[in-house]
C-alpha positions as MATLAB code, in Angstrom:
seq = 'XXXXXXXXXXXXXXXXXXXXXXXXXXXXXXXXXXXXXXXXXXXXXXXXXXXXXXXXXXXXXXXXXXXXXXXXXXXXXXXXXXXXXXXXXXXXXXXXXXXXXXXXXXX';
ca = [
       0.000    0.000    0.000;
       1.616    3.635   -1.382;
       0.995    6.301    1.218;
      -0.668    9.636    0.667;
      -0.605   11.418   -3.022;
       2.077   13.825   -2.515;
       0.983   17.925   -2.786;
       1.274   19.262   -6.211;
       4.222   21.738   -5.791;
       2.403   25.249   -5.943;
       3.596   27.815   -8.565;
       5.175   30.868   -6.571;
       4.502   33.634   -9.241;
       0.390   33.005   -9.165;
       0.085   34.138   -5.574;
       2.573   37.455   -5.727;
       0.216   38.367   -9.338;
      -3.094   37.654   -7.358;
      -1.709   40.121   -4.542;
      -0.664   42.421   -6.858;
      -3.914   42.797   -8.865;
      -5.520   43.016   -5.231;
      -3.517   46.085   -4.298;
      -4.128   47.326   -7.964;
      -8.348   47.094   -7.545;
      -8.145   48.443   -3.985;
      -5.783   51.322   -5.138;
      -8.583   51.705   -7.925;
     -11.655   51.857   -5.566;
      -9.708   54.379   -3.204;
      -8.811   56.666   -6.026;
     -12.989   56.550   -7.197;
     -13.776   57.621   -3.618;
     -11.404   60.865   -3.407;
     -12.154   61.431   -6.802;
     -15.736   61.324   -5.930;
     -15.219   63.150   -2.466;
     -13.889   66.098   -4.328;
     -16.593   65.946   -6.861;
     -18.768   66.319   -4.179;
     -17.394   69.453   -2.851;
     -17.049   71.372   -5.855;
     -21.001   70.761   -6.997;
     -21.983   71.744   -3.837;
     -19.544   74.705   -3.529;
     -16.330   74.976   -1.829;
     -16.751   75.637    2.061;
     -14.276   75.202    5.122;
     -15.529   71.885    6.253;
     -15.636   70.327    2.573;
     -12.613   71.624    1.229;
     -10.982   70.288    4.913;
     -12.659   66.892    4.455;
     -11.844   67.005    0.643;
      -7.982   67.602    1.675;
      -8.456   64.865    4.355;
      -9.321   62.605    1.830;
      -6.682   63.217   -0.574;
      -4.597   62.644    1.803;
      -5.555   59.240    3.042;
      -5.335   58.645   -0.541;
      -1.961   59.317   -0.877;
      -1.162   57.081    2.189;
      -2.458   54.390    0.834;
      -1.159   54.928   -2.517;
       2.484   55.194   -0.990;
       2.132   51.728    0.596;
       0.314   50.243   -2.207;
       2.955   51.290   -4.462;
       5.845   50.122   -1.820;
       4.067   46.325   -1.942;
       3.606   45.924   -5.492;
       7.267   46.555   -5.839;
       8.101   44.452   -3.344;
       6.094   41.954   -4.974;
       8.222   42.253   -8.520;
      11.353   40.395   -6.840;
      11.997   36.769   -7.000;
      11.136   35.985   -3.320;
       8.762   38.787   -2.108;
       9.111   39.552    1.131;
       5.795   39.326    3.506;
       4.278   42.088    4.188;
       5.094   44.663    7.292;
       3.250   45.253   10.136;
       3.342   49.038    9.490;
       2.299   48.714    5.852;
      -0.646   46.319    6.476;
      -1.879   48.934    9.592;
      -1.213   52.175    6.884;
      -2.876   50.322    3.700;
      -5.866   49.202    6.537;
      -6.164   52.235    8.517;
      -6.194   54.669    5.192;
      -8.506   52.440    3.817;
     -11.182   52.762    6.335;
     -10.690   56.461    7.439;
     -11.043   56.968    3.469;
     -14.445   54.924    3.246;
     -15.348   56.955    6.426;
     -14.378   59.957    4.953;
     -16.235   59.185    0.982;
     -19.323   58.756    3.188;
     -19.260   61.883    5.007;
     -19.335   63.515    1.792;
     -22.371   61.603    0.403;
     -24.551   62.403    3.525;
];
């Protein structure tokens, strides 16, 4: 009696592409939302608090877009490394103060 079928060996570049095209749609959806948020405040016409939220928001995008950028590099090499603490927090923690912010805008 054989033992157990041994594990296909996995390919190593589907998983770094997956990630990468994962960064790539949520880099996509944040840039919709500021886009969106400063749609919102020019219809409605430029005050303190929208051009303040508006500036929030672009900044969050930025954040994110920095550590976005930073993995998908990463992810170009041979062996990518894992991913940081600090960059998962950033790319979480924009992410969410971003949604926050798109939907103080729509309200």
């Amino acid at each position: 009696m054989s033992g157990p079928d041994p594990e296909p060996e996995r390919d190593p570049g589907l998983q770094p592409e997956r990630t990468r095209l994962a960064w790539r749609r949520t880099t996509l959806s944040c840039t919709v939302a500021a886009v969106l948020a400063a749609r919102a405040v020019l219809h409605r016409g430029p005050t303190a608090t929208g051009v303040l939220a508006c500036a929030l928001c672009l900044l969050l995008w930025l954040g994110f877009l920095t550590a976005a950028h930073r993995r998908m590099v990463a992810l170009t090499c041979r062996h990518p490394r894992t991913l940081t603490v600090r960059g998962a927090w950033t790319a979480a923690l924009c992410t969410v103060a971003l949604a926050g912010c798109a939907a103080a805008m729509v309200v």
